[in-house]
C-alpha positions in Angstrom: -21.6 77.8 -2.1 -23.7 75.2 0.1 -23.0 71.5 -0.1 -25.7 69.0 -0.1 -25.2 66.1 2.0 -25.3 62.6 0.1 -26.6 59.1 0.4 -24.2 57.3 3.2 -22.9 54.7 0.5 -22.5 56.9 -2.3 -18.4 57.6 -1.4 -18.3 53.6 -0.5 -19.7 52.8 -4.1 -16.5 55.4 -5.3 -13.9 54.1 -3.6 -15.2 50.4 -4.2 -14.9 51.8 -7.9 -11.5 52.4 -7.3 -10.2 49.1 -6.7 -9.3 48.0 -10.6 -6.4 51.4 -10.3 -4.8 49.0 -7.0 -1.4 48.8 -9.1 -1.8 52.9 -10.6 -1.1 56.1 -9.6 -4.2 57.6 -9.0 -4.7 61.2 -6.8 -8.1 60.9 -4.8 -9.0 64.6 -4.3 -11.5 64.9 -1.2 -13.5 68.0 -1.0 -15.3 69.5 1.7 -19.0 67.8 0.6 -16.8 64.8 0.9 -17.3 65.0 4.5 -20.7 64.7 4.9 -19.8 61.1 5.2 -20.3 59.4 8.9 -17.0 58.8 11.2 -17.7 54.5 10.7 -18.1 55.4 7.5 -15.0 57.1 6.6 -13.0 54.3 8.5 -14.0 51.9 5.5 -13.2 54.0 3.5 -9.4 54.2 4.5 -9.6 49.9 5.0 -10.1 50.2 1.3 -8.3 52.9 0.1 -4.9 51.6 1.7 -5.2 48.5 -0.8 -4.9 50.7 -3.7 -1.6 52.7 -4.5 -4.2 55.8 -4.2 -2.5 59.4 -2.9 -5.1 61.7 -0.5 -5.7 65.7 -1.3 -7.9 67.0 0.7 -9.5 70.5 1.0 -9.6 73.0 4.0 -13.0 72.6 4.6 -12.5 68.7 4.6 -10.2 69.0 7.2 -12.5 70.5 9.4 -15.4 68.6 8.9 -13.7 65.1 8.5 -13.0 62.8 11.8 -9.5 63.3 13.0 -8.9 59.5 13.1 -9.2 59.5 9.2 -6.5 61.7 8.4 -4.6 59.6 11.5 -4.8 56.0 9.3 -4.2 57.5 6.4 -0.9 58.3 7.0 1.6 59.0 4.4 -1.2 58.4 2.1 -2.3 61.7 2.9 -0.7 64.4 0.8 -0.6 68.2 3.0 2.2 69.7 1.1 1.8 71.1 -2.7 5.5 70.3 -3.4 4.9 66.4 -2.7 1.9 66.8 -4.7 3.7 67.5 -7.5 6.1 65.1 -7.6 2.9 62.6 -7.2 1.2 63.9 -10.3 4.5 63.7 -12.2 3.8 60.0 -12.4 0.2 59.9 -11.4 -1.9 58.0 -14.2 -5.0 59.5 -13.4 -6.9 62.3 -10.9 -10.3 61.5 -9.1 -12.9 64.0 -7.7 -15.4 61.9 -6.0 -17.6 64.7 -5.2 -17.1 67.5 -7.0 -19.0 70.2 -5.1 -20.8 74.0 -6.2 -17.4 75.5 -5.0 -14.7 73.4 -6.3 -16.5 73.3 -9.9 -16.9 77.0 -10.5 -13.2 77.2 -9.6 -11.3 74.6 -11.6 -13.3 75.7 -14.3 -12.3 79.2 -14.5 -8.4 77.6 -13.5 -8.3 79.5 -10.2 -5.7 77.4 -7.8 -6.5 78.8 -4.6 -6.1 75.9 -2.0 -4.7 72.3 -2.6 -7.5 70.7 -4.1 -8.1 73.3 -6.9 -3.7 73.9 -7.6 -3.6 69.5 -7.5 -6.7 69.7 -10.3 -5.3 72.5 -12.1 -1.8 70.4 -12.5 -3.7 67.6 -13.4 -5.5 69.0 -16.1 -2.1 70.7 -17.5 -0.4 67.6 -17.5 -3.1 66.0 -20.0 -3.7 63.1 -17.4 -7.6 61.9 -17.0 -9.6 63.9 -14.9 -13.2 61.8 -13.3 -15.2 64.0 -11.0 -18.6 62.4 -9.5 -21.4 65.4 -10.7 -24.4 63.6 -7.6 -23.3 66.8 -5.4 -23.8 70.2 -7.7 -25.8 68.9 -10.9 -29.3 70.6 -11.3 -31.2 67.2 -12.3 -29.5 65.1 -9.4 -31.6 64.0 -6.7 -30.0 65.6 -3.9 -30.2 69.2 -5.7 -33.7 68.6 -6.1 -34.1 67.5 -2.1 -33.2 71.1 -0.9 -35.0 72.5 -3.8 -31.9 74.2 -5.5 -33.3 73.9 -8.8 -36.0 76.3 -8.9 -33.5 78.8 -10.4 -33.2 78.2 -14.7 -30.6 80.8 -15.0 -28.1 79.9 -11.9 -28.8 75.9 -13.1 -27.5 77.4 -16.6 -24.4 78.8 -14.7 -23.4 75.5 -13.1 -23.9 73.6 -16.5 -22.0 76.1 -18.1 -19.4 75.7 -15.3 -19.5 71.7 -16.1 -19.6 72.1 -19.6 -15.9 74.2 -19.6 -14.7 71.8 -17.0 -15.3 69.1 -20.1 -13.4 71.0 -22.7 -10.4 71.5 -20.3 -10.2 67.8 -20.3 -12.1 66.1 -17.0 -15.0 63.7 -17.5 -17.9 64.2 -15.2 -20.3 61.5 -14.8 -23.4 60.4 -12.1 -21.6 58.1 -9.4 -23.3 55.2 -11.4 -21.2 55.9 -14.6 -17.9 56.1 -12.5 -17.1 52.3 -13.0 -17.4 52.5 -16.6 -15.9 55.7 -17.1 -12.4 54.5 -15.4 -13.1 51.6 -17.7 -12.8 53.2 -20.7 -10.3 56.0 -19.8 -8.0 53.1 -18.3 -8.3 50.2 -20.0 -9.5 51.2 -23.6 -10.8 48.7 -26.0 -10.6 46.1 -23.2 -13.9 45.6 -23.1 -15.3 45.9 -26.6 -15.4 42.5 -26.7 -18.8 40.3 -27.8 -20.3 37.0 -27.4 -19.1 36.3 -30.8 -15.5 36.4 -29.6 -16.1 33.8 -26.5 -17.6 31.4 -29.0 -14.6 31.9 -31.4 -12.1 30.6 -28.6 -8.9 29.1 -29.8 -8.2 25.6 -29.6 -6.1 24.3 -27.0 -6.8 27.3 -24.9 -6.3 27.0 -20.9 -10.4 26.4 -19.5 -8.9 26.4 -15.7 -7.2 29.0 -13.8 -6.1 28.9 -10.7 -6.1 32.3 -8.2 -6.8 30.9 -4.8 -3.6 32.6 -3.8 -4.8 36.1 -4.7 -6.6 37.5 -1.9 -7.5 40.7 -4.7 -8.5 39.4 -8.4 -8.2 42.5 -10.4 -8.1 42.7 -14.2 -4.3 42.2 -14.9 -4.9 38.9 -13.1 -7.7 37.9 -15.7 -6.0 39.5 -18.7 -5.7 36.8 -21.3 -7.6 34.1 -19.7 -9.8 32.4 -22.2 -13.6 33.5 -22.7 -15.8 30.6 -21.3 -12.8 29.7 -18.7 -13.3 28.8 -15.2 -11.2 30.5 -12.6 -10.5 29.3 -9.5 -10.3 31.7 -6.3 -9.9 31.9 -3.0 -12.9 31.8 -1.2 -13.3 34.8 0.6 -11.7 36.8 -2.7 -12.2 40.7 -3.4 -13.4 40.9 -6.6 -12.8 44.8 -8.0 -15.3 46.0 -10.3 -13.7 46.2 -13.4 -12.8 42.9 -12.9 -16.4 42.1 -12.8 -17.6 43.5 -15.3 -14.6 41.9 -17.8 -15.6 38.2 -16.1 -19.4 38.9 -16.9 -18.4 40.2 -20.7 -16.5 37.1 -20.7 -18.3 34.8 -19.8 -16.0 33.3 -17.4 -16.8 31.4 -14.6 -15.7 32.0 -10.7 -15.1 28.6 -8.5 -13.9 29.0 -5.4 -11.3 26.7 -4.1 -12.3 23.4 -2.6 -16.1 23.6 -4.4 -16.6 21.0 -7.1 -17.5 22.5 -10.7 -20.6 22.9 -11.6 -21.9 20.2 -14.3 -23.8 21.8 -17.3 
């Protein structure tokens, strides 16, 4: 089944996604649409993948169509035998398709474990663990489907939704690559972010307003966990902020100062 090639940043976006998982076990499956990706691209991709505690699967057809000097710096990242998959999914918290292609969606639907990518989903899926696949690269409504005009057919677009819709029921959540963020949200970090205006204007008194990160050259989530709603945290200047940790500071209204600035008066 053809791939269609995507927007340069839309695996960038993915694995930026992926920084609030730094401290899980998460298996990054890379399929062969994957690979449409250019060489400079796919070298920022490993900067920032070797700052989570991710684990690489990649298909056959990735392998041939990805740059050498990826699979080089990923290292022992990358995972080329099923048996050490395994024991990664044994304590893996969660499984991540970031381009889930025609191919590999017809055949972990229908449970057929053919190659590495497909037996690593399959386990995944048996094990009960979360299951996010990125739906840009097959979906009949998605932009790039509609590029190369491979939505003119009702009944095969019925096929692949069907294909999707079984994929749903076995557990996986597929989602457009702007729902990913949110997605992991919710399947990681439940209830986290439920939280309202209401509850920054009910802080408690005596609660901490300043807190200081300037050591951290990563602020996640756990590093924000329990800081108060209104607070002012202060960070190193040149910080990488994840995503989720983001979107909790924005829902929080709390307030980034980066070390050495004075606070803003109100």
């Amino acid at each position: 089944m053809a791939n269609i090639p995507l927007e340069s940043d839309l695996l960038q976006r993915i694995v930026q996604a992926l920084l609030p998982v730094l401290n899980k076990n998460t298996l990054v499956f890379f399929t062969g649409g994957a690979a449409a990706a250019r060489a400079d691209e796919w070298l920022k991709l490993v900067d920032r993948l070797l700052i989570t505690e991710a684990k690489i699967v990649v298909s056959p057809a990735f392998c041939q169509l990805a740059p050498e000097l990826f699979v080089q710096r990923l290292g022992s990242r990358l995972l080329t035998e099923e048996a050490a998959m395994r024991r990664f999914i044994q304590t893996a918290h969660l499984g991540v398709v970031p381009v889930f292609t025609r191919n590999t969606l017809a055949k972990a639907s229908l449970g057929i474990q053919d190659n590495l990518i497909t037996n690593g989903i399959a386990a995944v899926l048996m094990r009960g663990l979360p299951l996010i696949g990125v739906k840009d690269n097959y979906h009949p409504d998605n932009d790039h489907t509609r590029a190369m005009g491979y939505q003119a057919n009702p009944a095969y677009n019925a096929l692949l939704l069907g294909y999707e819709q079984q994929l749903s029921r076995l557990g996986a959540t597929l989602v457009d690559s702007g729902e990913f963020t949110p997605a992991m949200e919710r399947t990681l970090y439940p209830g986290v972010f439920g939280k309202t205006a209401q509850s920054r204007e009910a802080k408690p008194q005596g609660s901490p307003t300043v807190k200081n990160l300037a050591n951290q050259p990563v602020i996640t989530w756990q590093e924000l966990n329990g800081v108060a709603p209104g607070a002012t945290v202060v960070i190193k200047e040149n910080a990488i902020v994840t995503p989720l940790a983001q979107e909790y500071i924005k829902k929080q209204g709390i307030v980034l100062q980066p070390a050495g600035q004075q606070p803003k008066s109100n």
